[in-house]
PAKETI-592458 format. One record per residue (C-alpha): residue number from 1; residue in three letters; x, y, z. Coordinates in steps of 0.001 Angstrom, whole numbers. Layout:
N
> n;res;xx;yy;zz
> NUM;ALA;X;Y;Z
...
This chain:
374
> n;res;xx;yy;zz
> 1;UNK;12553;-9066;-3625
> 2;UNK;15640;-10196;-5757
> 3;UNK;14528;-13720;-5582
> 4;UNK;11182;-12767;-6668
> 5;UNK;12696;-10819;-9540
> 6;UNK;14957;-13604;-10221
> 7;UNK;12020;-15997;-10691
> 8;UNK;9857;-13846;-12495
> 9;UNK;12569;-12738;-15104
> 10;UNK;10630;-14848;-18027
> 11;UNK;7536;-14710;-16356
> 12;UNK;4070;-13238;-16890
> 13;UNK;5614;-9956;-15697
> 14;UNK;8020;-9997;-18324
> 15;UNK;5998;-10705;-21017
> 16;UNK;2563;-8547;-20092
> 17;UNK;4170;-5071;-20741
> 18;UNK;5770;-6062;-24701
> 19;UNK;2582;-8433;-25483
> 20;UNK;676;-5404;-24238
> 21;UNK;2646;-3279;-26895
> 22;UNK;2147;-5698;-29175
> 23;UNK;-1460;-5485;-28976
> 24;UNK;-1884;-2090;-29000
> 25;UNK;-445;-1707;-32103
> 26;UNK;-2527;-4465;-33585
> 27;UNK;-5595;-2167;-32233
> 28;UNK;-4614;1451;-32596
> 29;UNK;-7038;2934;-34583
> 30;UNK;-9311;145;-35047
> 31;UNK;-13333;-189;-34032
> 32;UNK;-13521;-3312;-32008
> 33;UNK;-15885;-5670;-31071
> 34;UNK;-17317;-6546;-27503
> 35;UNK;-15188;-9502;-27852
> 36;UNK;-11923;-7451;-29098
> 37;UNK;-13047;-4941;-26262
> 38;UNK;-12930;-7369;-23631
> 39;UNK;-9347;-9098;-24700
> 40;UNK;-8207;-5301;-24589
> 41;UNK;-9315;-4761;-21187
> 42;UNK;-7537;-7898;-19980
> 43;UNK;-4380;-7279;-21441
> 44;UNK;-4117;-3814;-19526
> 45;UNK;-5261;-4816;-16258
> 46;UNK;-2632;-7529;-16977
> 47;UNK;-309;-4593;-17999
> 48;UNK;-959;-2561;-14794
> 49;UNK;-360;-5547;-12562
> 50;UNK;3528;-5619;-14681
> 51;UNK;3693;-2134;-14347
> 52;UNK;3459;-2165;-10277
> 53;UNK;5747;-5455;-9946
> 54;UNK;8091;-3608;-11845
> 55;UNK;7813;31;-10125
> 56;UNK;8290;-1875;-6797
> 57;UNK;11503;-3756;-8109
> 58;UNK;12992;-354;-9134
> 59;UNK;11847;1297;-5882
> 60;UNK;13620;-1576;-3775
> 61;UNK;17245;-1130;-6453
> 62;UNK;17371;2948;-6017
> 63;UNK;15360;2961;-2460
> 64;UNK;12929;5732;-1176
> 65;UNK;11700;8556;-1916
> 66;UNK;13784;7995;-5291
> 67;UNK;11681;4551;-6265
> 68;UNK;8106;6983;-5642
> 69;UNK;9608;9581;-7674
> 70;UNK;10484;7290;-10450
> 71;UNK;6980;5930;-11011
> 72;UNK;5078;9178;-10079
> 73;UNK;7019;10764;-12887
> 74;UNK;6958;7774;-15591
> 75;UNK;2969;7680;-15115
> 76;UNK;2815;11752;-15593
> 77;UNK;5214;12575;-18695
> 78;UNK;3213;9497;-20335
> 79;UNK;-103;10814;-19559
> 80;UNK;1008;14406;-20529
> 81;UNK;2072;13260;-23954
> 82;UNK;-1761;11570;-24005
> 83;UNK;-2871;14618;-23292
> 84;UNK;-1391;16812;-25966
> 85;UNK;-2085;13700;-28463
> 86;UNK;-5949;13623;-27748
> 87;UNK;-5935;17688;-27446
> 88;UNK;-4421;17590;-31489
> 89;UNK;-7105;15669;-32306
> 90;UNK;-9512;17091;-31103
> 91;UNK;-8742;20341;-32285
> 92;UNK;-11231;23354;-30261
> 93;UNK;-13329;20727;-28893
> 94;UNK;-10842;20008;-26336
> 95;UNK;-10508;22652;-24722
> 96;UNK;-11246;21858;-21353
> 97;UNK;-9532;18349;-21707
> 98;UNK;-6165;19777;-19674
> 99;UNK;-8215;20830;-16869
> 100;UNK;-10171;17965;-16474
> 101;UNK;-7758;15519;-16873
> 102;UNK;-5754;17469;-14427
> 103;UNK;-8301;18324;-11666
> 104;UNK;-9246;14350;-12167
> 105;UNK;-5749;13685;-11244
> 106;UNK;-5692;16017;-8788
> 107;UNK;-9001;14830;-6764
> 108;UNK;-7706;10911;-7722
> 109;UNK;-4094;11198;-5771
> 110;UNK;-5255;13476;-2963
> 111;UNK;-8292;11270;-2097
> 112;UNK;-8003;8535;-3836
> 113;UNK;-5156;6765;-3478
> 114;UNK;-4101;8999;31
> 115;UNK;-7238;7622;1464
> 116;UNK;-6952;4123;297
> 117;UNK;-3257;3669;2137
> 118;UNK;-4346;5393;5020
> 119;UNK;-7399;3186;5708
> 120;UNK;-5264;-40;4794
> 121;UNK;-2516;1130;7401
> 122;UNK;-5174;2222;9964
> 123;UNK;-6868;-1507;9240
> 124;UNK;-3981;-3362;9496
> 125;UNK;-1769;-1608;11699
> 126;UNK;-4468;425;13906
> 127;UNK;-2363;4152;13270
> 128;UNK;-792;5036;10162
> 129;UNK;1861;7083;10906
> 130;UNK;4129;9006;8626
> 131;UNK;6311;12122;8155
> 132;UNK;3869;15324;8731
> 133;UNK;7056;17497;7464
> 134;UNK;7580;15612;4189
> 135;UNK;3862;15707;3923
> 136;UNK;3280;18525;4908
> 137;UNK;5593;19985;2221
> 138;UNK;4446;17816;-395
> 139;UNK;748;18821;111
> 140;UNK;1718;22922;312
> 141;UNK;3101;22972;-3138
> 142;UNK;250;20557;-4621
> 143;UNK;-1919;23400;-3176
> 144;UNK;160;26122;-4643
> 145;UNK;361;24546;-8214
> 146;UNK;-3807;23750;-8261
> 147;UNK;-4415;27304;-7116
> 148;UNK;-2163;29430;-9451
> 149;UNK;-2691;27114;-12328
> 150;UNK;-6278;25694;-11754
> 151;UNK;-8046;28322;-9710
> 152;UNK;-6947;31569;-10855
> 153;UNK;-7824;31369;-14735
> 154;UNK;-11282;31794;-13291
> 155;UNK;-10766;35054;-11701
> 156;UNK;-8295;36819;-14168
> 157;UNK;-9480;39213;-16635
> 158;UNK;-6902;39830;-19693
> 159;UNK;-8903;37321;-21217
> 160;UNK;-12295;36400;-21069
> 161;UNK;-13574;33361;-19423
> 162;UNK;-11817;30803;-17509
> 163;UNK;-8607;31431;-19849
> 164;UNK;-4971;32349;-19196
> 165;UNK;-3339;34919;-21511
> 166;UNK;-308;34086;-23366
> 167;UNK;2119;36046;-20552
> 168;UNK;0;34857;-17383
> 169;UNK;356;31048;-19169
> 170;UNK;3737;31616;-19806
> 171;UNK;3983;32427;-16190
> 172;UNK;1916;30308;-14992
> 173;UNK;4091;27076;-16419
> 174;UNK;7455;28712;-15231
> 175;UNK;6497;29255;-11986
> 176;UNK;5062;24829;-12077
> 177;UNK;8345;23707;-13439
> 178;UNK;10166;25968;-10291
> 179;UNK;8239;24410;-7759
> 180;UNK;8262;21018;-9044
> 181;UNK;12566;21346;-9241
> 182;UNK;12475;22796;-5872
> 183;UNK;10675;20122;-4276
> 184;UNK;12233;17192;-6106
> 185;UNK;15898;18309;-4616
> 186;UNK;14325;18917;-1291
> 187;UNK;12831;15724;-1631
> 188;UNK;16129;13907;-3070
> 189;UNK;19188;15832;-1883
> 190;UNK;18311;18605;1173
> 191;UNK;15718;16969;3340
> 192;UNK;15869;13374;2187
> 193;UNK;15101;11919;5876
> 194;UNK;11578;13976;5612
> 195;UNK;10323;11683;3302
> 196;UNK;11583;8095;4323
> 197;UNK;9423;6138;6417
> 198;UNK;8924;6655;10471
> 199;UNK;10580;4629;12310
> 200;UNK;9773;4553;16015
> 201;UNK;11244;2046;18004
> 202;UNK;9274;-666;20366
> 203;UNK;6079;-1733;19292
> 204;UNK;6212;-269;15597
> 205;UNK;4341;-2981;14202
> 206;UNK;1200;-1959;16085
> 207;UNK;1684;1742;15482
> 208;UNK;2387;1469;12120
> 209;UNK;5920;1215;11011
> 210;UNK;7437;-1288;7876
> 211;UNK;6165;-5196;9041
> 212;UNK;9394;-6877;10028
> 213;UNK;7522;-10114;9285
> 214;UNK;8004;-8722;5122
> 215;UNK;10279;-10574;3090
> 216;UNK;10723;-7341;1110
> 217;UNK;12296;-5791;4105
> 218;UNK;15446;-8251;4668
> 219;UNK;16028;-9102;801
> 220;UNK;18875;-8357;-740
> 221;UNK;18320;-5419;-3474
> 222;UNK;18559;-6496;-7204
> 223;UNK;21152;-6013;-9219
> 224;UNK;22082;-3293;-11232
> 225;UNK;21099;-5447;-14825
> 226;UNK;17547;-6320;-12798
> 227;UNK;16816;-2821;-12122
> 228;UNK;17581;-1532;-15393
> 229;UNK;15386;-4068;-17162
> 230;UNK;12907;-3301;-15022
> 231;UNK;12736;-127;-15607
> 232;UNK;12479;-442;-18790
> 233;UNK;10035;-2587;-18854
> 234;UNK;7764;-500;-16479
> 235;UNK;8242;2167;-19060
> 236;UNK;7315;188;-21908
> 237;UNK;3738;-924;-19436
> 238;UNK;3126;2367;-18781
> 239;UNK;3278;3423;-22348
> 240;UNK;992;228;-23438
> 241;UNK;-1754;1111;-20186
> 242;UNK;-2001;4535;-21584
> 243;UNK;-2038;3574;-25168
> 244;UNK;-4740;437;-24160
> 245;UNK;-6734;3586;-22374
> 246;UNK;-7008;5233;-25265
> 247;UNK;-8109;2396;-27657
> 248;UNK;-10559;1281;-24875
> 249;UNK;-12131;5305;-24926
> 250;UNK;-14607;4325;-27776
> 251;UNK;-15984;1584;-25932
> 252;UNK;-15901;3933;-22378
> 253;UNK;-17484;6576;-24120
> 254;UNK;-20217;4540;-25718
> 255;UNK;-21200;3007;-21677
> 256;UNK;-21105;6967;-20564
> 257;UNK;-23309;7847;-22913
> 258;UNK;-25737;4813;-21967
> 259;UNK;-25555;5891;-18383
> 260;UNK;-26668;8997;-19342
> 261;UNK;-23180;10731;-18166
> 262;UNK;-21887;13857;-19291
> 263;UNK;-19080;13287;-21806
> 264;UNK;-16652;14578;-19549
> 265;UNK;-17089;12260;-17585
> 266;UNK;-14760;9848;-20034
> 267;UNK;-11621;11710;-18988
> 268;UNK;-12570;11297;-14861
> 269;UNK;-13114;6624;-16184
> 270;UNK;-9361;7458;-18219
> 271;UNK;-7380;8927;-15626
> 272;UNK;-8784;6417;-13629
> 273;UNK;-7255;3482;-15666
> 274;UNK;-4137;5776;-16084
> 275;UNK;-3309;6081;-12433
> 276;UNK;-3920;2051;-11401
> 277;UNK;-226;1497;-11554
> 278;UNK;252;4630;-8827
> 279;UNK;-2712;3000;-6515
> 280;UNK;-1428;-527;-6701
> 281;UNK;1632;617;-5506
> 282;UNK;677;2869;-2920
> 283;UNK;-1680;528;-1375
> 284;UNK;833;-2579;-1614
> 285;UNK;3135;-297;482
> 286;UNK;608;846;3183
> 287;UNK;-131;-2956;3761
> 288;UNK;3477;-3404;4228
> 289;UNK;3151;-166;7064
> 290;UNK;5151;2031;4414
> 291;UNK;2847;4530;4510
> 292;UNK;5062;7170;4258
> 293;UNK;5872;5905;584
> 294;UNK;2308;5799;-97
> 295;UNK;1513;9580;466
> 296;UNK;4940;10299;-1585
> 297;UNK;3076;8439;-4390
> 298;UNK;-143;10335;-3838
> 299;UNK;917;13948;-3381
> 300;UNK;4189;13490;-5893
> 301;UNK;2058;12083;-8728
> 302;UNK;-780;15460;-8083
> 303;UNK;2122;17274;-7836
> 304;UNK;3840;15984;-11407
> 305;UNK;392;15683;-13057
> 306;UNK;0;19529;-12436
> 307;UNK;3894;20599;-12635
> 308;UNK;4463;18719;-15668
> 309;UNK;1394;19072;-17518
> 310;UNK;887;22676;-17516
> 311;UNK;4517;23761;-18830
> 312;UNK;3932;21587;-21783
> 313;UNK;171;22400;-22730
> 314;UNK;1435;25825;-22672
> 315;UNK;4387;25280;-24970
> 316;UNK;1673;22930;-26640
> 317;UNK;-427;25915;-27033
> 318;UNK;1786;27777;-29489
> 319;UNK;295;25576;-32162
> 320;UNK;-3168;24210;-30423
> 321;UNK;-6291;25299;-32076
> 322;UNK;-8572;27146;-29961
> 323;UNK;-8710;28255;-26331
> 324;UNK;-6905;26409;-23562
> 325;UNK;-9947;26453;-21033
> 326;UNK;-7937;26033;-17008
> 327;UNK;-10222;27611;-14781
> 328;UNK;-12455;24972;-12723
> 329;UNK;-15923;25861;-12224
> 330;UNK;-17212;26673;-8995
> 331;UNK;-18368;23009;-7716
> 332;UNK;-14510;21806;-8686
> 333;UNK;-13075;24970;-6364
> 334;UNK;-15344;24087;-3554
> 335;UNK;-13817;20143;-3535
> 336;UNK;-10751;21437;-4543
> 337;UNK;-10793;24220;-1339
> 338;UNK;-12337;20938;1344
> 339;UNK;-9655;18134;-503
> 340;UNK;-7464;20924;933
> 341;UNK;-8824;21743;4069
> 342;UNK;-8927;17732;5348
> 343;UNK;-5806;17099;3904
> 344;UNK;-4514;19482;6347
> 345;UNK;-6190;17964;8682
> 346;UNK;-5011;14834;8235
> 347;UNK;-1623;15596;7361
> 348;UNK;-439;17953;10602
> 349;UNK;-758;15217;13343
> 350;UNK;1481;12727;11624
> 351;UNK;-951;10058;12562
> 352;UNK;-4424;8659;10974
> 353;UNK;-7075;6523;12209
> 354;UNK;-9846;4549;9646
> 355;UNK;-11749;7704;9884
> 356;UNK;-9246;10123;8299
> 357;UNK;-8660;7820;5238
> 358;UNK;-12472;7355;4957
> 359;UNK;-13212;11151;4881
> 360;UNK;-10707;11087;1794
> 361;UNK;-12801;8295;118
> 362;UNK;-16019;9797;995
> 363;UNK;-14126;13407;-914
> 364;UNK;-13464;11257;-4095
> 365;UNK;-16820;9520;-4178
> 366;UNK;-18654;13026;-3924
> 367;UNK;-16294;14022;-6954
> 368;UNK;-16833;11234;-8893
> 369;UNK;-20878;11660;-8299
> 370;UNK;-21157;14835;-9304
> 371;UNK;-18302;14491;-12412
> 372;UNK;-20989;12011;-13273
> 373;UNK;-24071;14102;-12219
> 374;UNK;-23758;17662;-12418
């Protein structure tokens, strides 16, 4: 890894994330062309790629589960201050943009990207095998902070419709930021060991444990002044993929509305583009048989996208116009209640054949086909 970061200190990786900058200030605000849309969409897929080289880089300096945490994080306070930006405005029209983007998340991590490493481990390594108690933990409070702050605004009545009032919202984003805290030192400090990878002894390789044929596992970490500019420059690509999304929404939004999609349906394409950096990652460590960083990816981004996001839309609120719409609808609570149920599933034995990782996929292709059809 340190020679690779060594070489690629002036390379493409290096330059993507400011040039993407660069051109997103060049664009902000601008209609584009189908040619200016196209460059656009280069430069952050160019981005993203940077963004990943440089999570891993960190990830490899400050080692596991803190390298997860630091990207899972990064990715959610930047899409939280998207968020807020596109919910000023859009002043009462986006009402429901929180929730969406949230449940998007949500359905994105938990099938998504979970299923996606667990398939590639199971493919490559014929069991992917991984911490249930880690898991386990990690998947309890996702559950916990999607129910009290995505399920429950649909049932409460101080205020009618799918709406928190200003106490239960207050309450609501306490009780995110608690849980969040409380699993980040259990994750960090008290019960480190539940989220590093297995390791099993004789014939790992074929049950699923880190490849010892991976360069990345006998290189020397990088240094201290490697780290650091990598992390600042995966800050500064995560801010310009983001930004990129944003410009590129005129363009999404005109293809929705050819397809004939509801407009919602822009925030599920969004969060998408948003969380590419997470399922690069995740699946670059599940074909290295670290699949145990792979589900911290998947379950801790969920986790910040709901524990982060909520405490600031409802400080946000204060000055918002309009309602803050939270409560999903009942076809989002059913896949919401089944992502659950299978994660469970899949979660308690430890272990996961092809099958388990192509349930999850099968999950987040019936949520994308009905986000798209209704």
């Amino acid at each position: 890894m340190s020679a690779m970061v060594r070489s690629a200190r002036l390379g493409w990786t290096t330059v993507a994330p400011p040039a993407a900058l660069v051109v997103l200030a060049v664009t902000w605000g601008r209609g584009l062309g189908a040619f200016f849309v196209v460059v656009v969409a280069v430069v952050l897929a160019a981005a993203v790629l940077a963004a990943v080289h440089h999570a891993e880089v960190v990830a490899h300096r400050v080692g596991e589960p803190y390298g997860s945490l630091v990207l899972a994080v990064s990715v959610t306070v930047i899409e939280v201050a998207l968020i807020v930006t596109l919910m000023v405005a859009g002043g009462p029209e986006a009402a429901t943009l929180a929730r969406d983007t949230v449940f998007a998340a949500v359905m994105i991590t938990c099938n998504g990207i979970l299923g996606l490493s667990l398939l590639i481990g199971a493919i490559r390594y014929r069991l992917a095998v991984f911490n249930a108690e880690g898991t386990g933990a990690a998947l309890a409070t996702v559950t916990t902070l999607a129910t009290v702050c995505l399920v429950l605004p649909t049932f409460t009545t101080a205020v009618p419709g799918p709406e928190f009032s200003a106490a239960q919202l207050a309450f609501a984003g306490v009780a995110s930021l608690t849980l969040y805290g409380m699993f980040v030192v259990t994750q960090t400090v008290r019960h480190r060991d539940f989220f590093l990878p297995v390791s099993q002894g004789p014939g790992d390789v074929e049950r699923g444990a880190p490849d010892p044929e991976d360069p990345d596992q006998h290189a020397s970490p990088p240094t201290d002044r490697e780290a650091v500019l990598s992390l600042g420059l995966l800050l500064v690509g995560l801010a310009a993929v983001v930004g990129l999304a944003k410009v590129e929404s005129p363009a999404i939004e005109g293809g929705v509305a050819a397809l004939g999609f509801p407009q919602s349906f822009v925030g599920v394409v969004i969060a998408l583009l948003v969380l590419l950096p997470e399922t690069l990652a995740a699946a670059n460590a599940a074909r290295r048989g670290r699949i145990q960083i792979s589900l911290n990816l998947a379950l801790g981004s969920a986790m910040a996208s709901i524990g982060l996001t909520i405490p600031v839309i409802a400080v946000a609120s204060i000055w918002l116009e309009g309602p803050l719409l939270l409560g999903l609808g009942s076809t989002q609570m059913v896949l919401l209640a089944l992502t659950v149920v299978v994660a469970v599933l899949t979660v308690v034995p430890g272990r996961a054949t092809r099958l388990q990782g192509g349930v999850h996929l099968v999950l987040l292709a019936a949520f994308l086909f009905l986000a798209a059809s209704p």
